[in-house]
Chimera marker file (.cmm) of the C-alpha trace (Angstrom):
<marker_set name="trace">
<marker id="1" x="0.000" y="0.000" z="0.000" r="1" g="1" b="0" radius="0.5"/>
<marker id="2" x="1.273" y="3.269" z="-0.972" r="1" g="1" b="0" radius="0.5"/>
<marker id="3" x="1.417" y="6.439" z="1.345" r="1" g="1" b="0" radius="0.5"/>
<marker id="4" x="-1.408" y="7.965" z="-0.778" r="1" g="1" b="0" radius="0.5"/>
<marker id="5" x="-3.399" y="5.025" z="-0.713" r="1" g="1" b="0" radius="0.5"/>
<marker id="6" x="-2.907" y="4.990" z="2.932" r="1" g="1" b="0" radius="0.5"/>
<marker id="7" x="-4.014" y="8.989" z="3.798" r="1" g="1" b="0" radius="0.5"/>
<marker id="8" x="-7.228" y="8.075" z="2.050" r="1" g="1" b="0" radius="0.5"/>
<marker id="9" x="-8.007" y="5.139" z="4.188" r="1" g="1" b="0" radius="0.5"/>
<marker id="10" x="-6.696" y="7.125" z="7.002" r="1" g="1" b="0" radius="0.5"/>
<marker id="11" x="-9.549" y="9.816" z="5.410" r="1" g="1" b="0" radius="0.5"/>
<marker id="12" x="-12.515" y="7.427" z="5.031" r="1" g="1" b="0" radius="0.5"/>
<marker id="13" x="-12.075" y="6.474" z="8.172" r="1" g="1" b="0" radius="0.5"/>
<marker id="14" x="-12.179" y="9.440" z="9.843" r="1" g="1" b="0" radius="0.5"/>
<marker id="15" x="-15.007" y="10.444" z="8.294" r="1" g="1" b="0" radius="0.5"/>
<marker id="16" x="-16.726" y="7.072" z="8.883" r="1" g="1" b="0" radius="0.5"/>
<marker id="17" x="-16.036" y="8.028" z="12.512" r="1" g="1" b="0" radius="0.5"/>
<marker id="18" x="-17.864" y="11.360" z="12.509" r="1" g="1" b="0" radius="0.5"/>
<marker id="19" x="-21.061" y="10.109" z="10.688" r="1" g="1" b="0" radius="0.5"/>
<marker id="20" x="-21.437" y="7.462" z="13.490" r="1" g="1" b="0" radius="0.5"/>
<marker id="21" x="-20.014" y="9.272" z="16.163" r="1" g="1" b="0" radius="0.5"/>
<marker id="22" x="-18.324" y="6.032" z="17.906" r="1" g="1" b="0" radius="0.5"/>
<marker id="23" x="-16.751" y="8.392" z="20.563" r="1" g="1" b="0" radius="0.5"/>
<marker id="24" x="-19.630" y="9.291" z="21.910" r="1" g="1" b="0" radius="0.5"/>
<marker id="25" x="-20.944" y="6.379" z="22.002" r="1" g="1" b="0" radius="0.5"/>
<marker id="26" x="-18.320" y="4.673" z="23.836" r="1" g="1" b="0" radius="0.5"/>
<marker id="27" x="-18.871" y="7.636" z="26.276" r="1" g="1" b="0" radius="0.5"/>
<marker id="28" x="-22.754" y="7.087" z="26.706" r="1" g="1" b="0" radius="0.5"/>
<marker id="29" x="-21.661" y="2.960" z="27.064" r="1" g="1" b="0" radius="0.5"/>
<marker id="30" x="-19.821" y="3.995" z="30.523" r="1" g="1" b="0" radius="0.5"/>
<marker id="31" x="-22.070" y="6.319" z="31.478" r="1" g="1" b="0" radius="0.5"/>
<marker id="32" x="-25.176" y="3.605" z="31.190" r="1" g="1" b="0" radius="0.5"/>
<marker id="33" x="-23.314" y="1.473" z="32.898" r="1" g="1" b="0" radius="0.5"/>
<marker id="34" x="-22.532" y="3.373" z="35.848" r="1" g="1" b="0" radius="0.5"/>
<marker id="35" x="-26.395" y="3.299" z="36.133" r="1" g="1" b="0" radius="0.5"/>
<marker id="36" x="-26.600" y="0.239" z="36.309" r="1" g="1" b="0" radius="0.5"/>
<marker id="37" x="-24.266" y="0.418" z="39.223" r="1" g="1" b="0" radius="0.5"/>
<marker id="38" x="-26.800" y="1.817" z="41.286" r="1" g="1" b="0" radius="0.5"/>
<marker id="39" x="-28.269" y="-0.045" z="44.101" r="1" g="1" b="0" radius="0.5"/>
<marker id="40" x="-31.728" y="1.247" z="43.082" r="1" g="1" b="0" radius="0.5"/>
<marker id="41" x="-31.121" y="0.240" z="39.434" r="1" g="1" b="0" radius="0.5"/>
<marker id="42" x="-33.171" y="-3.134" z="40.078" r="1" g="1" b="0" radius="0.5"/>
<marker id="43" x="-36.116" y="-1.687" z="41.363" r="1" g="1" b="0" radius="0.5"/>
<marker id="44" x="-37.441" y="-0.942" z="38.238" r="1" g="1" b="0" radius="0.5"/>
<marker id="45" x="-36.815" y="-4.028" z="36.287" r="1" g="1" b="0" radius="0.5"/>
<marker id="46" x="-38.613" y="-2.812" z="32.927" r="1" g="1" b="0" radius="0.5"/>
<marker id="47" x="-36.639" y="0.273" z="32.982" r="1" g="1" b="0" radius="0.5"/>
<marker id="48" x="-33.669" y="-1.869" z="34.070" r="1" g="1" b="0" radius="0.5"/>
<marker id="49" x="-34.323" y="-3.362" z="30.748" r="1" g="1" b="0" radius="0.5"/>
<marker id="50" x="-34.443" y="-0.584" z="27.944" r="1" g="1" b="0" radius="0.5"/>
<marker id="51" x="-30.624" y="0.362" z="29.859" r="1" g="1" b="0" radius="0.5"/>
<marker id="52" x="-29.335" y="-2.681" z="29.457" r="1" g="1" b="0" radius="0.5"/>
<marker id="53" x="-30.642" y="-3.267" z="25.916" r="1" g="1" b="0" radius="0.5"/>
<marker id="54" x="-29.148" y="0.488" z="25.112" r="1" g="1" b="0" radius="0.5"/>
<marker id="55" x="-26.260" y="-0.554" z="26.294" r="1" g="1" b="0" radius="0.5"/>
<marker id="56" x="-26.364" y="-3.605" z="24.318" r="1" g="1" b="0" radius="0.5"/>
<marker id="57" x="-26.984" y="-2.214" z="20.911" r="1" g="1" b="0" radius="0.5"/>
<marker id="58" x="-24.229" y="0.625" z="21.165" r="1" g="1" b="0" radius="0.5"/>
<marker id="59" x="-21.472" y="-2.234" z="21.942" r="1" g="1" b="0" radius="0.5"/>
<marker id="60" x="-22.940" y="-3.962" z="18.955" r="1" g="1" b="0" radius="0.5"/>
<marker id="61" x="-22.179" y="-0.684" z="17.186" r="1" g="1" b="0" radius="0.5"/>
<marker id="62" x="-18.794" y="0.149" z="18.411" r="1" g="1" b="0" radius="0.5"/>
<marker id="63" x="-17.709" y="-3.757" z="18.073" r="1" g="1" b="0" radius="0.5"/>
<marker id="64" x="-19.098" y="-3.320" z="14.733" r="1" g="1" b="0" radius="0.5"/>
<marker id="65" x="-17.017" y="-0.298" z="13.577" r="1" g="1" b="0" radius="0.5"/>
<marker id="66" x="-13.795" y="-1.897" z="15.227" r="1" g="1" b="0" radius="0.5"/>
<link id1="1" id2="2" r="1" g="1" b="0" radius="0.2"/>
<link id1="2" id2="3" r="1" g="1" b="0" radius="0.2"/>
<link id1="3" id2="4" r="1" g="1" b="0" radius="0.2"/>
<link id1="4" id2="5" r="1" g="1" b="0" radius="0.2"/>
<link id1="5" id2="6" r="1" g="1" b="0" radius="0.2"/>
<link id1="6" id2="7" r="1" g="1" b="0" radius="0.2"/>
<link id1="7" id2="8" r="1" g="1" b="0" radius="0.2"/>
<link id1="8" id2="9" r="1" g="1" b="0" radius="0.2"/>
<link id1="9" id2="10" r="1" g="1" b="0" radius="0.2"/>
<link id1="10" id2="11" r="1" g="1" b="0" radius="0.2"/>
<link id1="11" id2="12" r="1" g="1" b="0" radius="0.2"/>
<link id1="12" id2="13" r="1" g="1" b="0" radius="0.2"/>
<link id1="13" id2="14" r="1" g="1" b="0" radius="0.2"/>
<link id1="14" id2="15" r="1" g="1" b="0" radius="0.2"/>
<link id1="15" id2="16" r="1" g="1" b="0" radius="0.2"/>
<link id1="16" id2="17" r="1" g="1" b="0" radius="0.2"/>
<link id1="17" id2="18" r="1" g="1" b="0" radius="0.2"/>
<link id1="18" id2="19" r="1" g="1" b="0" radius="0.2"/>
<link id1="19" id2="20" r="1" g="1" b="0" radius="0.2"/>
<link id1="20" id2="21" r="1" g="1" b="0" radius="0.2"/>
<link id1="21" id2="22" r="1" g="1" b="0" radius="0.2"/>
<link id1="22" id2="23" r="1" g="1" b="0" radius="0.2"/>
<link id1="23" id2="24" r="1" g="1" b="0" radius="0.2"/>
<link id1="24" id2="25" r="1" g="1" b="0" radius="0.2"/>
<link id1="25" id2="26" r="1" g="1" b="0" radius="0.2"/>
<link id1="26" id2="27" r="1" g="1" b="0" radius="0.2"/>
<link id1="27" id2="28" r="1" g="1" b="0" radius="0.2"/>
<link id1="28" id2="29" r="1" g="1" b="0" radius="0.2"/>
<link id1="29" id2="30" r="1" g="1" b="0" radius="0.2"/>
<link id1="30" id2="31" r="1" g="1" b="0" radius="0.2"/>
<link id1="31" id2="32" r="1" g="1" b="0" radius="0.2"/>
<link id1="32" id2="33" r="1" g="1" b="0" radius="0.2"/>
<link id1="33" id2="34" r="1" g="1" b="0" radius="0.2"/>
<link id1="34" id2="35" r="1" g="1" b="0" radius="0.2"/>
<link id1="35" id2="36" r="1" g="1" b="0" radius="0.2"/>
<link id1="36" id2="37" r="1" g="1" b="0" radius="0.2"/>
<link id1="37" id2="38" r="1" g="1" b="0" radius="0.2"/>
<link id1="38" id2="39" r="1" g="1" b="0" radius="0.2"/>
<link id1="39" id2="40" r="1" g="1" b="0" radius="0.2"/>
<link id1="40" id2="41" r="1" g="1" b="0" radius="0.2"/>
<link id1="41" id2="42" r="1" g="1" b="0" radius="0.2"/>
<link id1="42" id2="43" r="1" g="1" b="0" radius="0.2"/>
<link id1="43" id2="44" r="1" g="1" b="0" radius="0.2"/>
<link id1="44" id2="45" r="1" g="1" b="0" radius="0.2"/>
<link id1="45" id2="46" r="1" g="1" b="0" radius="0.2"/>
<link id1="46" id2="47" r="1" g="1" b="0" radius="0.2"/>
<link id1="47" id2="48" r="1" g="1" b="0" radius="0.2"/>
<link id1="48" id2="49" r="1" g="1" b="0" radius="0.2"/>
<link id1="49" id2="50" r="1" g="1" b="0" radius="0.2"/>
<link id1="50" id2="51" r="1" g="1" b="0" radius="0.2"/>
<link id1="51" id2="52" r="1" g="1" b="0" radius="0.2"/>
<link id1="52" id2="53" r="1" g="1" b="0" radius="0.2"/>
<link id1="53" id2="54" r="1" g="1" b="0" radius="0.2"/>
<link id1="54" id2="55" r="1" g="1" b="0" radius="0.2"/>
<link id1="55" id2="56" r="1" g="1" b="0" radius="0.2"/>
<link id1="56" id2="57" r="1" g="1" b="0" radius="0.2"/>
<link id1="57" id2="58" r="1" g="1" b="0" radius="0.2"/>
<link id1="58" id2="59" r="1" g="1" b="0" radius="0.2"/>
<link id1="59" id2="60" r="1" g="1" b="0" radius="0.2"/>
<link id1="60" id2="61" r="1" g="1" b="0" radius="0.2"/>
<link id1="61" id2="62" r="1" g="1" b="0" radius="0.2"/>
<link id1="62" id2="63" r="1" g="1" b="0" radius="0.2"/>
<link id1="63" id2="64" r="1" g="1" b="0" radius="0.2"/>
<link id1="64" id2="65" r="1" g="1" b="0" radius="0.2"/>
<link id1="65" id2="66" r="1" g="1" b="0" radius="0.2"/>
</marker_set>
């Protein structure tokens, strides 16, 4: 692979980045799961629920881009 060839993967990727913001979802991933670090997390299991399949589906995401 040449240097040129390499910028513009370097490029697409970056871009690929901002269009699915991965940063910020590996941001909103901790923060979830420090909610679910609460003690009164559990109390409200269907609640408990739509957190932990949010949590789910941005791992999926960032797995998915890495």
């Amino acid at each position: 692979i040449s240097q040129e060839q390499l910028k513009t993967i370097n490029d697409r990727l970056e871009a690929l980045r901002g269009i699915f913001d991965i940063d910020e979802k590996r941001e909103l991933i901790k923060e979830d799961e420090l909610v679910t670090q609460d003690p009164e997390f559990w109390n409200d299991p269907k609640k408990a629920e739509v957190v932990l399949k949010s949590i789910k589906n941005k791992k999926l995401w960032v797995s998915s881009y890495d």
